[in-house]
Structure formats: structure tokens, C-alpha cells
C-alpha positions in Angstrom: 11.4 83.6 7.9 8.7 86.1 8.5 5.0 85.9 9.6 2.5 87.1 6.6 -0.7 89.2 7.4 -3.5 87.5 5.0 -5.7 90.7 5.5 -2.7 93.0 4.8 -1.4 91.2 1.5 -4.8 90.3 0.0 -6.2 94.2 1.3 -2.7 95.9 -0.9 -4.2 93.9 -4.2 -5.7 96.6 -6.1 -7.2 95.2 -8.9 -9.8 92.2 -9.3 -8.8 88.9 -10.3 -4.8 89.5 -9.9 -3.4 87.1 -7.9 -0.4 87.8 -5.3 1.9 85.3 -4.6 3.2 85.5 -1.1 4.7 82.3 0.0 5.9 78.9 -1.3 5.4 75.5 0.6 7.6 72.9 -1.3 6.1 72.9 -4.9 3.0 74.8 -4.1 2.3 78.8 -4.5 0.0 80.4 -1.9 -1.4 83.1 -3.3 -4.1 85.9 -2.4 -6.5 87.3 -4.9 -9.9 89.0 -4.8 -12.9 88.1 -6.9 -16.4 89.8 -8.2 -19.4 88.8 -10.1 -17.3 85.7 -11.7 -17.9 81.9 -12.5 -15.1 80.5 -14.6 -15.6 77.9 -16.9 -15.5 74.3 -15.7 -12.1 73.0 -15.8 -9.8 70.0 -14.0 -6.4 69.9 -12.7 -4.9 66.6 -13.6 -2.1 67.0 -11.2 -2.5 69.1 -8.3 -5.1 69.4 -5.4 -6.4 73.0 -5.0 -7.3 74.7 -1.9 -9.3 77.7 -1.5 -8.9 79.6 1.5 -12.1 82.8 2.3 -10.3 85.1 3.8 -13.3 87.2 3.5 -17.0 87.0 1.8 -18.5 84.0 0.3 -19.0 81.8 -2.9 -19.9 78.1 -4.1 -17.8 75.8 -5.4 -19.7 74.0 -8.5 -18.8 70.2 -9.3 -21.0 67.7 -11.0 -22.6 66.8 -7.6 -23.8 71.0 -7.4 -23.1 74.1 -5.5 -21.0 74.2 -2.5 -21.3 76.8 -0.3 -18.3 78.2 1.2 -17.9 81.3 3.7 -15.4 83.7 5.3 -12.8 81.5 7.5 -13.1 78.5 5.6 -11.7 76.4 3.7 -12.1 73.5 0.7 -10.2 71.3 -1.1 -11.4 70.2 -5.0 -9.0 66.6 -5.1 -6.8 66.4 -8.0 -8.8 65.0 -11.0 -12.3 66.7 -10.3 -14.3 68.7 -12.5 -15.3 72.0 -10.8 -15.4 76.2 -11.2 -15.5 79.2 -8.7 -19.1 81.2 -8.6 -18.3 84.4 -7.3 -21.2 86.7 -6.8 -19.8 89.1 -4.0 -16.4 90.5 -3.5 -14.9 87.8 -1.5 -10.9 87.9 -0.6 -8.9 84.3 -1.1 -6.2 82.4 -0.6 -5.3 79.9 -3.1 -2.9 77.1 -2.4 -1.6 75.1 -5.5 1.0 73.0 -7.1 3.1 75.3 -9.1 2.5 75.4 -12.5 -1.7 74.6 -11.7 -2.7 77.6 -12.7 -3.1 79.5 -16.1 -5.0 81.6 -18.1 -7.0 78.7 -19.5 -8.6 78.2 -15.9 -8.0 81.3 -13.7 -8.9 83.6 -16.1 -7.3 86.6 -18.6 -5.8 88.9 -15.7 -3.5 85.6 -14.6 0.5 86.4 -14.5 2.9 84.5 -14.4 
């Protein structure tokens, strides 16, 4: 067991849109990742909740009900099942918690690695 610096890990990403795993929690990933000028496509995880975690910056969260605001030091959760998409207009540093597995190319984007 060690203690993980959000700042440090998210800060040591280089590159956009790459996302960092840096812990596990029973099935889910956390991992860091930082974001500009992006909205991905609408899309729905059928079997895992997601959580995103603003480290730092802003964005809105878009469901069928509309935008979302969300800023630096907080969190949402999008329930399993719910049609929604990231709009990203600044550079804004997350953490992402997830079932493993939840995410892909199809919704997280090209740069997504396994």
C-alpha cells in the first residue's frame, strides 16, 4: 500500500486524452487523464456506474435532461444505464472511476489503451 498524489500522476501524463491507470478498487480502474476542446459522442454503459473526478478545470456533463456543470474538486456520477457525453472546452485534469472493462475506444475515444 502506498498513498497516490492525484496532481503528481495526472501532472506526469503527457499527452491529451491518454488515460493513466493508477489504482484498482475491486473491479473498478481509477484512472487520471487530461482533456481539451472535446465532446464525445453520446454513449451508455449498460453495466457500470461512472465517476468523474475534476481534479482541475471544468466541463458539463450532457444527458437528455442538458448540461451539467461540473468544476475543479468535484465530483459526479452518470448511473449505470444513462445516456450521456463529456463537453470539454478547457484543459481540465480527471479522475475516472469505472468498472473494468467500461471503457473503450467506441466511447472514450481513439487515444484509449488498453
Amino acid at each position: 500500500m502506498k498513498p497516490v498524489d492525484l496532481k503528481k500522476a495526472v501532472d506526469s501524463v503527457e499527452k491529451l486524452y491518454v488515460y493513466e491507470k493508477v489504482g484498482r478498487l475491486n473491479d473498478n480502474v481509477l484512472s487520471v487523464v487530461n482533456v481539451e476542446k472535446r465532446t464525445l459522442d453520446f454513449h451508455v454503459h449498460e453495466n457500470s456506474d461512472e465517476l468523474f473526478y475534476v481534479i482541475e478545470g471544468s466541463f458539463e456533463l450532457e444527458t437528455d435532461e442538458g448540461l451539467i456543470p461540473v468544476s475543479e474538486g468535484q465530483f459526479i456520477i452518470v448511473p449505470k444505464g444513462t445516456r450521456h457525453r463529456p463537453v470539454v472546452r478547457e484543459l481540465t485534469k480527471f479522475l475516472m472511476i469505472e468498472l473494468e472493462g467500461t471503457l473503450n475506444k467506441e466511447n472514450s475515444g481513439e487515444y484509449y489503451e488498453e
